[in-house]
N, C-alpha and C positions, 0 to 999 in steps of 0.2 A: 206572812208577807215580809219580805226582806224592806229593811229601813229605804228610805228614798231621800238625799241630799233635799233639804227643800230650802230654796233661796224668796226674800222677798214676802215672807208669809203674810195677809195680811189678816188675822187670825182676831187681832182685835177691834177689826172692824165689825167680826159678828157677834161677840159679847165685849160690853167696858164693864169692867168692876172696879169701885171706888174702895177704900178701906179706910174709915172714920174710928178715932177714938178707940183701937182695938178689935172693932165689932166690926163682924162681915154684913156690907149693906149692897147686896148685887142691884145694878141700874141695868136695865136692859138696854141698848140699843133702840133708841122710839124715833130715829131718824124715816125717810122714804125704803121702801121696797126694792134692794137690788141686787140682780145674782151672779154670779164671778168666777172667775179660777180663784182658787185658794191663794196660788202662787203663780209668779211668772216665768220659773222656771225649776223641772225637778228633772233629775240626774236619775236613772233607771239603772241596778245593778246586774244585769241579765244575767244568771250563770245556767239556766235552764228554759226548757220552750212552753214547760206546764205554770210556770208562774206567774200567777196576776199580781199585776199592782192595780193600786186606787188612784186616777186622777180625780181630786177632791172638787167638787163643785159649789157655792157656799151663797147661801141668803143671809141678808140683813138683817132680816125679819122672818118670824115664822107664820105660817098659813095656814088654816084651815083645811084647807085645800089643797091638792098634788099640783105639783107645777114642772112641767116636763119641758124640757128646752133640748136643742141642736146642737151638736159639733161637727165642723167640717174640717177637712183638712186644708192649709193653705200649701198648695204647690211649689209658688213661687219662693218661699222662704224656709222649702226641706230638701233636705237632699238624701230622707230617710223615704223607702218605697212600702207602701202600705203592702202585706202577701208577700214578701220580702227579708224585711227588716222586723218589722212589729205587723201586730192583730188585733183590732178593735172589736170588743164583744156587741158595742150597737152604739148607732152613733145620735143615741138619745139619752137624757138621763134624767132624770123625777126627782125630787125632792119631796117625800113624801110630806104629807098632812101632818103638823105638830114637830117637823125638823127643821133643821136647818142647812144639811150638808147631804148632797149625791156624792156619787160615784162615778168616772167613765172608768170602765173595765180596760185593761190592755195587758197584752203579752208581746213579750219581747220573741224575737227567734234565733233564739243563741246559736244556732250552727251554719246563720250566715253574716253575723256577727265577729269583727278580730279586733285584737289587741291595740293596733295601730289605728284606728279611725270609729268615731263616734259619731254614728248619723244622727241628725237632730227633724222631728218633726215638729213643726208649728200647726199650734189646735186653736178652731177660730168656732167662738158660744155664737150662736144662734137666736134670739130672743126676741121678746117686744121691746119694742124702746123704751116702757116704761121702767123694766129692769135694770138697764144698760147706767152703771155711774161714771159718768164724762171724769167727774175728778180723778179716779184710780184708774178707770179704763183696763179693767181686768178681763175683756172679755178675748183675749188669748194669750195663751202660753205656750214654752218651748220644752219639748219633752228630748231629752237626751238619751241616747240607748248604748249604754258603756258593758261590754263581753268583763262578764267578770269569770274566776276562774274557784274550786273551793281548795281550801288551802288543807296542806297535805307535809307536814313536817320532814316525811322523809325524804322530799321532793329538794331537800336542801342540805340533805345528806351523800357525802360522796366526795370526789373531787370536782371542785371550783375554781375560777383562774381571777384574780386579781389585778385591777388596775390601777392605779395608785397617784396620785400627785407629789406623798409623800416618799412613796420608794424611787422616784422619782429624782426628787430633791437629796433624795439622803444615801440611797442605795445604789443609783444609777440604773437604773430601769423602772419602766411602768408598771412591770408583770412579775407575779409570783404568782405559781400552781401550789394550792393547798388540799388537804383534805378536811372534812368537815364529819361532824358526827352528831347526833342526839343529844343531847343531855338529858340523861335519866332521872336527876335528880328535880329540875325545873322546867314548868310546863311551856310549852311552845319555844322552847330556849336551844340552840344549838353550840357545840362547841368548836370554834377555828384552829384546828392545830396547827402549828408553826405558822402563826398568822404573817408577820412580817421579819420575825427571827424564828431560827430552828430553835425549838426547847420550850419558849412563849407561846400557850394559847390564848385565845382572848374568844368571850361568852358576847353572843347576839340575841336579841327576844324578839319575835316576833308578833303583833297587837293581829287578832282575829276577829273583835270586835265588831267591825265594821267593813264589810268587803268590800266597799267603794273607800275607803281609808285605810291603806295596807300599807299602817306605816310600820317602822323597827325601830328598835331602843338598846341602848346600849349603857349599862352602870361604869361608873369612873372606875377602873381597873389596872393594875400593873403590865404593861407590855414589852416592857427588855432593859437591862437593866442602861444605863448612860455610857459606862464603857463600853460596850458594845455597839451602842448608836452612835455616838461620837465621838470615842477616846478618850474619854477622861471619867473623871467624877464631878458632876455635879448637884448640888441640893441632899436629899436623902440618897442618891445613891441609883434612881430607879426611875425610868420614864412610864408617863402614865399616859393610859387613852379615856376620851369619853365622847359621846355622842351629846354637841351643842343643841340647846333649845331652840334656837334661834335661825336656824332653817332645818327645814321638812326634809327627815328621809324618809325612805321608802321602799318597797319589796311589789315584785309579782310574780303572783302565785301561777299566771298562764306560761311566763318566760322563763320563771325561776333565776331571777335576779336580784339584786339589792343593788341601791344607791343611796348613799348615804354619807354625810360630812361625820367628820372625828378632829377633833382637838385636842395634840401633843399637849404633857406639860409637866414639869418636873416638881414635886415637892420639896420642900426645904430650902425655895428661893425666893426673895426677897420679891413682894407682891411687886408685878406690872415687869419683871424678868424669871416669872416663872415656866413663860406661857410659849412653846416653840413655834405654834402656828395652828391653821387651823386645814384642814384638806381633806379632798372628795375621793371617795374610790367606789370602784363597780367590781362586785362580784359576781361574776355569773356560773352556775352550775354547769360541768359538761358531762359526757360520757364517760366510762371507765378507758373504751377505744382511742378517745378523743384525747386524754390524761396519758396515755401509752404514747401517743402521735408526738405529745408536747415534752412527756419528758426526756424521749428520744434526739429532741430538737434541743437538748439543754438547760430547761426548767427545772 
């Protein structure tokens, strides 16, 4: 099963454990009888149509007993089409005798699924009232259905065109056409030749992890030396890059593109005048035809 974004969990409502003086002393839950979405909202990473995921379904309490409850879809608040979009294996689901958690089945249908829009279905529990807890009010959830794509290294290999804030500010244009290659020595890593100066290349990683979190990273690195960027010398000698903590980049693996912030900054200056700035660029992979078209245009 691929990982599912789960927001809102509320997980410890069906077991609390207490932890006294060292010693594990598990309390059960001995509150009333009620049964729920897990969560109010999970993110689906569809990259295939044979894929199920688990909508979690969760009691308070366990039972003797099976207890089989409803799902229906609410209309008014999807704009995902059931035969469509996604497939529901049955739209009942048990919890069986001595558990505590169901399952509703669902598949996604990746091949009418794109990049650009995330249908979302809203799922509405079925029950007795006696199940139903007013105070959480779990008894529906929003299921989002995000086309993911599987990631493919050399899918970012080739020529790529660059757009830049920084070449921008420094260089007088948005745009430089680069070529890109493998890095053979580190995994999922590629190397940018002549990234933003000819003779400079500069190393990107990309995280595989989590294909609903296809972020990229990038180690503090050497990028050209100060004369070169700005005429002169200053600090050590050498302008450096790295990829900030402090906002989210990113790569897709469907468009074969990266976005991502980078912060200029020169070593061997005097902290809080080290730091040139901070700026966004978008790399996007083209064709080889497409790399012939632009360098003919002057790139």
């Amino acid at each position: 099963m691929k990982k599912n974004i789960l927001l809102g969990t509320i997980a410890s409502f069906v077991m609390l454990a207490t932890f006294t003086n060292c010693e594990e002393q598990h309390t059960l839950y001995q509150g009333d009888e009620y049964i729920m979405f897990a969560d109010t909202l999970t993110v689906l990473g569809v990259e295939n149509s044979d894929e199920i995921f688990d909508i979690t379904i969760a009691a308070t309490t366990v039972s003797d007993k099976d207890r089989t409850v409803a799902v229906e879809v609410i209309d008014k608040h999807s704009n995902a089409i059931e035969g469509i979009h996604y497939a529901i294996e049955s739209n009942t689901v048990t919890i069986k005798a001595g558990e505590l958690t169901g399952s509703l089945r669902m598949k996604g249908i990746a091949e009418n699924l794109s990049v650009d829009y995330d249908p979302e279905v809203m799922l509405h529990l079925i029950s007795d009232d006696k199940y139903h807890w007013d105070l959480y009010g779990g008894d529906t959830t929003r299921v989002v259905l995000r086309k993911v794509c599987p990631f493919d290294i050399n899918a970012f290999s080739g020529y790529a065109m660059i757009t830049s804030t920084f070449l921008y500010n420094y260089v007088g244009s948005y745009n430089r056409l680069i070529k890109t290659e493998v890095d053979s020595t580190e995994e999922n890593t590629i190397i940018m030749k002549d990234f933003y100066y000819d003779g400079y290349d500069v190393k990107l990683r990309f995280t595989t992890d989590d294909p609903l979190n296809p972020l990229i990273e990038m180690d503090d690195q050497p990028l050209v030396t100060t004369g070169e960027a700005f005429g002169t010398v200053y600090g050590d000698g050498m302008l450096h890059i790295y990829q900030p903590t402090n906002y989210v980049s990113y790569y897709s693996a469907c468009e074969k593109f990266i976005y991502q912030y980078i912060t200029l900054w020169v070593p061997g200056m005097a902290a809080g005048t080290n730091t040139v700035g901070t700026f966004i660029h978008a790399i996007e992979w083209i064709s080889d035809d497409e790399a012939r078209i632009l360098q003919n245009q002057g790139y």
